[in-house]
C-alpha positions as CSV (number, residue, x, y, z in Angstrom):
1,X,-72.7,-105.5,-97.6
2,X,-75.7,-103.4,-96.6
3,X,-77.2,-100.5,-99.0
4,X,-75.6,-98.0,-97.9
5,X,-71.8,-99.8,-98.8
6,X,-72.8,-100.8,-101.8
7,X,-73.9,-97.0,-102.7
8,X,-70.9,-95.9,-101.1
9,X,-68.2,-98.1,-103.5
10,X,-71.0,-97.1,-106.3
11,X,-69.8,-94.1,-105.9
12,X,-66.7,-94.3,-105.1
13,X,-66.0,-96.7,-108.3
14,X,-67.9,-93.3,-110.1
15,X,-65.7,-90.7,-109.1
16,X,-62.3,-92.7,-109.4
17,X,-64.4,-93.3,-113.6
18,X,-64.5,-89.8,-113.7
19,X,-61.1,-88.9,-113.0
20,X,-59.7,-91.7,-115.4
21,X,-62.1,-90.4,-118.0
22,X,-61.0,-86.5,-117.9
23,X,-57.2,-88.0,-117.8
24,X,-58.2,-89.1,-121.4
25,X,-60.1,-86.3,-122.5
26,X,-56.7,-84.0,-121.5
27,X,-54.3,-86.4,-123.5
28,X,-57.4,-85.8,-126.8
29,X,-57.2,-82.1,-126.1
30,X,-53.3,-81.7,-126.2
31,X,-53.4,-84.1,-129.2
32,X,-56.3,-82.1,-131.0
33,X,-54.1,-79.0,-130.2
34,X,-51.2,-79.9,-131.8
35,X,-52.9,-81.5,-135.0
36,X,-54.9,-77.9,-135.5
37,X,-51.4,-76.6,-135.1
38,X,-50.0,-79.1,-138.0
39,X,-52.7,-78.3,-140.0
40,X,-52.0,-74.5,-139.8
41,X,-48.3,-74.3,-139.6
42,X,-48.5,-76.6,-142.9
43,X,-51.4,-74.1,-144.6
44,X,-49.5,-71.2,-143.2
45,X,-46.3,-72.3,-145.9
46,X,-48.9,-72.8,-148.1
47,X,-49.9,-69.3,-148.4
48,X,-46.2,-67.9,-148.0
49,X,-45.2,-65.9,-151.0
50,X,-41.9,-66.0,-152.7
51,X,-40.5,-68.3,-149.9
52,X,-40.1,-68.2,-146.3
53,X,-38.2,-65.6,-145.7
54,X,-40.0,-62.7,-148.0
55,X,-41.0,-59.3,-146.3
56,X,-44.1,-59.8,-147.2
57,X,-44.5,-63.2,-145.0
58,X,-44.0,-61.6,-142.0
59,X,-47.2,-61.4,-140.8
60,X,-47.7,-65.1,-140.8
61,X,-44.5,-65.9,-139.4
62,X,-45.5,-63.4,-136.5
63,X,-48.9,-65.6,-136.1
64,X,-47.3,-68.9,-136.0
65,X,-44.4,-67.4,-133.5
66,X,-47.6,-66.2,-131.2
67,X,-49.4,-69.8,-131.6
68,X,-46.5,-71.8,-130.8
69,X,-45.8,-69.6,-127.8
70,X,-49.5,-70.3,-126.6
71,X,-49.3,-74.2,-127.4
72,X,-46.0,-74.6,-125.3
73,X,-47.9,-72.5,-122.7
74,X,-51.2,-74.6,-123.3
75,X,-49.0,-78.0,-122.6
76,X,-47.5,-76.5,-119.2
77,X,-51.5,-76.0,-118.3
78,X,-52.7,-79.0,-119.4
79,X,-50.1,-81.3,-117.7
80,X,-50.8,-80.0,-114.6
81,X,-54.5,-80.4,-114.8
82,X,-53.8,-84.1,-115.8
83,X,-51.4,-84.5,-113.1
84,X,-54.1,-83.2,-110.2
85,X,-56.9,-86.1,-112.0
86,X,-53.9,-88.8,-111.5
87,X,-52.9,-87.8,-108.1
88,X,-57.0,-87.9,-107.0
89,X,-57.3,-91.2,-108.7
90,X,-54.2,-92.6,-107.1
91,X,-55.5,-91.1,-104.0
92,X,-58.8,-93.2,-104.1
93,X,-57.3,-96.2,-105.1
94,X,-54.7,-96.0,-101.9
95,X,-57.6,-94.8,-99.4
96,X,-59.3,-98.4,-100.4
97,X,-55.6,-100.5,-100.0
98,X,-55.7,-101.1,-104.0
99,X,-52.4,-99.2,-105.1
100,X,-51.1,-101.9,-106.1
101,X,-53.6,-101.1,-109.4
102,X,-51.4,-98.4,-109.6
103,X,-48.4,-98.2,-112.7
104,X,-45.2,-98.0,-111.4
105,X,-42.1,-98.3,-113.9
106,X,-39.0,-99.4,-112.7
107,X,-36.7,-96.1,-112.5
108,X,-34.2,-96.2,-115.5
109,X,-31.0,-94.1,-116.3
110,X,-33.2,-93.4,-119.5
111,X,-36.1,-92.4,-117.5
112,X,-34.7,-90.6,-115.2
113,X,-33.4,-88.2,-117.8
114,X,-35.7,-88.6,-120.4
115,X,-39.8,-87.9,-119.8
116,X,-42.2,-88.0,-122.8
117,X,-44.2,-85.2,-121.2
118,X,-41.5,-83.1,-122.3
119,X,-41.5,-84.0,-125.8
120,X,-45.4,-81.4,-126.3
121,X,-43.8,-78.8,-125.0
122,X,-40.5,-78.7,-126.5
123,X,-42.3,-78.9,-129.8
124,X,-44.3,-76.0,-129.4
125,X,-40.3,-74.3,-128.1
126,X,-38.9,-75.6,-130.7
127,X,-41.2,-74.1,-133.1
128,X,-41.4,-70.7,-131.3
129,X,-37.7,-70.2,-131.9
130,X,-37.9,-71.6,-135.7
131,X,-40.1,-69.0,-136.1
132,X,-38.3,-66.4,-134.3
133,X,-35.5,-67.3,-136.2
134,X,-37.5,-66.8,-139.6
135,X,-39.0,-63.4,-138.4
136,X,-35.1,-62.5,-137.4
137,X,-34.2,-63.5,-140.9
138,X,-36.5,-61.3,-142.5
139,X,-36.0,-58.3,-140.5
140,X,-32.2,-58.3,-140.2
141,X,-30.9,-60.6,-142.9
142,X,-28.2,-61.4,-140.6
143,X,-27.6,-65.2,-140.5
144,X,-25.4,-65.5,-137.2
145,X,-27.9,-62.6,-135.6
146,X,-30.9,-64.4,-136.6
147,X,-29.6,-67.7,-136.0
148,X,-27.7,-67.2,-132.2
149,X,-31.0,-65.5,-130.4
150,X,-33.2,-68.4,-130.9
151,X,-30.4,-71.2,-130.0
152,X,-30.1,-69.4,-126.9
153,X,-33.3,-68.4,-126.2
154,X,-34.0,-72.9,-126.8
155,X,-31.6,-74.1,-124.5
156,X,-32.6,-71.4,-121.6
157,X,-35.9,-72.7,-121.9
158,X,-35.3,-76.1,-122.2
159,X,-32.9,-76.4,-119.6
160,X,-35.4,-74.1,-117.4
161,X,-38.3,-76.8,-118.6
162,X,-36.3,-79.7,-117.6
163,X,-35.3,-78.6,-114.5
164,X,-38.6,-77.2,-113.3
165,X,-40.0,-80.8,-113.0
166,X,-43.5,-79.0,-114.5
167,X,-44.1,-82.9,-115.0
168,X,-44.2,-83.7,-111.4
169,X,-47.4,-83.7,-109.0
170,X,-47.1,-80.8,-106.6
171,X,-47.0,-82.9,-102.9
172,X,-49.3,-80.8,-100.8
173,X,-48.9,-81.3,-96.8
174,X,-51.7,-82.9,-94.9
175,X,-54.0,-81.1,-92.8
């Protein structure tokens, strides 16, 4: 090869780095995210007064409600700016006839149903309705009230998350 290819594939070899690279600085930021969130969920029930569901705790249950709501939010985002560096990456290693680099799992009933990108933001759901549930608690001290808002309000938007295929690269027509 001449210069010029050599620079080229440099480059080439660069950019498909780079991509790889910022797939694993997205999987460290949703991770960080959700540890900060451990960490002040668990110093949030620290701080709680006369147990969780005191008047007085309200506040803090209204805080963790609104953090939960922006980490579920905050995974939606996050997976889809991973998914856009794996499809580019994909996409170099297919221009240059080396998919076959490329992971591909054998489709299973199991994963067919079942996608471990879904387990973020489900937590963060998860934890919104808890929360919601806790705040409901404390303002109506109606179990079946405060209990049957958030179990709905969970399955809606899981079912709604599982269906949406958020997961999935968006296939954008050729030009």
């Amino acid at each position: 090869m001449n210069a010029i290819g050599n620079d080229k594939r440099d480059l080439v070899k660069a950019i498909y780095e780079q991509h790889w690279l910022h797939i694993r600085h997205v999987e460290n930021q949703r991770l960080w995210f959700t540890n900060i969130f451990a960490i002040l969920c668990g110093g949030s029930f620290a701080l709680m007064h006369g147990g969780l569901f005191d008047e007085a705790n309200w506040p803090i249950v209204g805080f963790l409600m609104v953090l939960s709501l922006f980490g579920f939010v905050f995974c939606l985002r996050i997976q889809d700016v991973f998914e856009a560096h794996k499809r580019v990456a994909g996409l170099i290693l297919e221009r240059y006839g080396l998919e076959h680099y490329l992971t591909r799992y054998p489709e299973t009933v199991a994963r067919k149903f079942f996608q471990l990108s879904l387990l973020f933001p489900a937590f963060f759901l998860f934890c919104f309705n808890f929360f919601l549930f806790v705040l409901l608690q404390i303002v109506f001290y109606d179990v079946w009230i405060s209990t049957l808002i958030p179990v709905l309000i969970f399955v809606v938007s899981a079912v709604a998350l599982y269906l949406s295929k958020y997961d999935k690269p968006v296939q954008r027509e050729e030009d």
